[in-house]
N, C-alpha and C positions, 0 to 999 in steps of 0.2 A: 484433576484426573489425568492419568497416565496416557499421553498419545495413544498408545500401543491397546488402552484398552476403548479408544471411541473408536464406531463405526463409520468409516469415512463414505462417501457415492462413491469412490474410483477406489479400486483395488491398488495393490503397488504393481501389476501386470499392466494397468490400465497407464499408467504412468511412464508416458514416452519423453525424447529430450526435446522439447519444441527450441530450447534457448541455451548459449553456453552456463555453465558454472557463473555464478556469479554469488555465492552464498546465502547465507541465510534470512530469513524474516522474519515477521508475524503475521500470523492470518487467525480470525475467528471459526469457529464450529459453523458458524452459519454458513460460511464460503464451502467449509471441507469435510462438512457434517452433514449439513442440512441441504448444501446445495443451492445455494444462493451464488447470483452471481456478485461479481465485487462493485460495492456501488460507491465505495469512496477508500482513495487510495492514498499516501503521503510517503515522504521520504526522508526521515529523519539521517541528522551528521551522524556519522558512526563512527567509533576508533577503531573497530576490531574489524580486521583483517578479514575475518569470515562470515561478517554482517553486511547484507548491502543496505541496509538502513531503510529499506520497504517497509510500509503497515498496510496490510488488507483490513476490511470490513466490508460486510455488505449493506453500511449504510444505515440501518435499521436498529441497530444494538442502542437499547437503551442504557444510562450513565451504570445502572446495577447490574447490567451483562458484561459491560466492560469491566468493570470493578471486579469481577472473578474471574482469576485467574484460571479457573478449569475450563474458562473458556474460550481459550488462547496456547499456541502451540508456534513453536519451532520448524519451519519446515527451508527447506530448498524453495527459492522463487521458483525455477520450473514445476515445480507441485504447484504451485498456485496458480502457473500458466496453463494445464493438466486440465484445473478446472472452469477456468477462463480467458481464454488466449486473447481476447479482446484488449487485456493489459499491455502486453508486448510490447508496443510502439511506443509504449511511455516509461520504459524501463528504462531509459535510459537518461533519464532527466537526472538536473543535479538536487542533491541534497538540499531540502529544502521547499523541494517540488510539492503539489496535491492539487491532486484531484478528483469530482466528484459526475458518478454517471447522472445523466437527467434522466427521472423519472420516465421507464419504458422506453427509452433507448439502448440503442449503441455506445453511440458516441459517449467520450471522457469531456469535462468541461473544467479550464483549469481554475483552480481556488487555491489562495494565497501564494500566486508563485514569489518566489525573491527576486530581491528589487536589487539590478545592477549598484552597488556601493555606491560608484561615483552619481550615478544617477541621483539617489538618494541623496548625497552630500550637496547635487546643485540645487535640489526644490528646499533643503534647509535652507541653503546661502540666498536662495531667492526670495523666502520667507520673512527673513532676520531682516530683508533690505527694505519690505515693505514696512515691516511696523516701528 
C-alpha cells in the first residue's frame, strides 16, 4: 500500500523537528498507523548515504506482518521521533545497535549490542588456550 494512502495518528502539521536530519528508516503501521509505541528498535550497516539504518517495530508484529510489505514504509527518523520521542537518546548508537522496551515501560533495554572486535578476539584466544 501507497504511504500517501494509509491513515497515519499525526497529521504532517502535527510533525515538529524534535532531531536534526539524519535520514531515512523503517517503521511499521503499528508505530504510525495504529499508534503504537516503538517496542523494539535495531540499527542495521547501511551504505546509503540517506539511510540511517534504523528499524522501528512496536514489538508485537508477528513473522506474517512483517512478511508484508504493505506494512512497512520509508519515513524520516524524526517522523518516528513525532510519534515517540522516548527513542532519541538511542539514536545515536552505532550500527549494529538493538533494542527492546520491557513490557509497560519507558525505559529501552539493550539486546544484541556488538561486541568490541578485539574484545571478541581475546575470549576466542582465551578459549583455543583452554582446550
Amino acid at each position: 500500500m501507497n504511504p500517501r494512502e494509509k491513515k497515519f495518528c499525526l497529521s504532517s502539521e502535527d510533525i515538529k523537528e524534535l532531531i536534526p536530519r539524519m535520514g531515512g528508516c523503517l517503521a511499521t503501521d503499528r508505530i504510525l498507523v495504529d499508534g503504537e509505541k516503538v517496542g523494539f528498535m535495531y540499527r542495521e550497516d547501511s551504505t546509503e548515504s540517506v539511510a540511517s539504518g534504523w528499524i522501528f517495530m512496536a514489538g508485537d508484529e508477528d513473522q506474517e506482518y512483517v512478511d508484508d510489505t504493505d506494512h512497512w514504509a520509508i519515513y524520516e527518523v524524526n517522523t518516528v521521533c513525532n510519534y515517540d520521542p522516548t527513542i532519541i537518546p538511542l539514536l545515536q548508537s552505532p550500527e549494529g545497535s538493538a533494542f527492546g522496551r520491557s513490557k509497560g515501560k519507558e525505559e529501552f533495554i539493550p539486546e544484541g549490542m556488538p561486541v568490541d572486535p578485539d574484545e571478541k578476539k581475546a575470549e576466542s584466544d582465551a578459549g583455543s588456550k583452554d582446550g
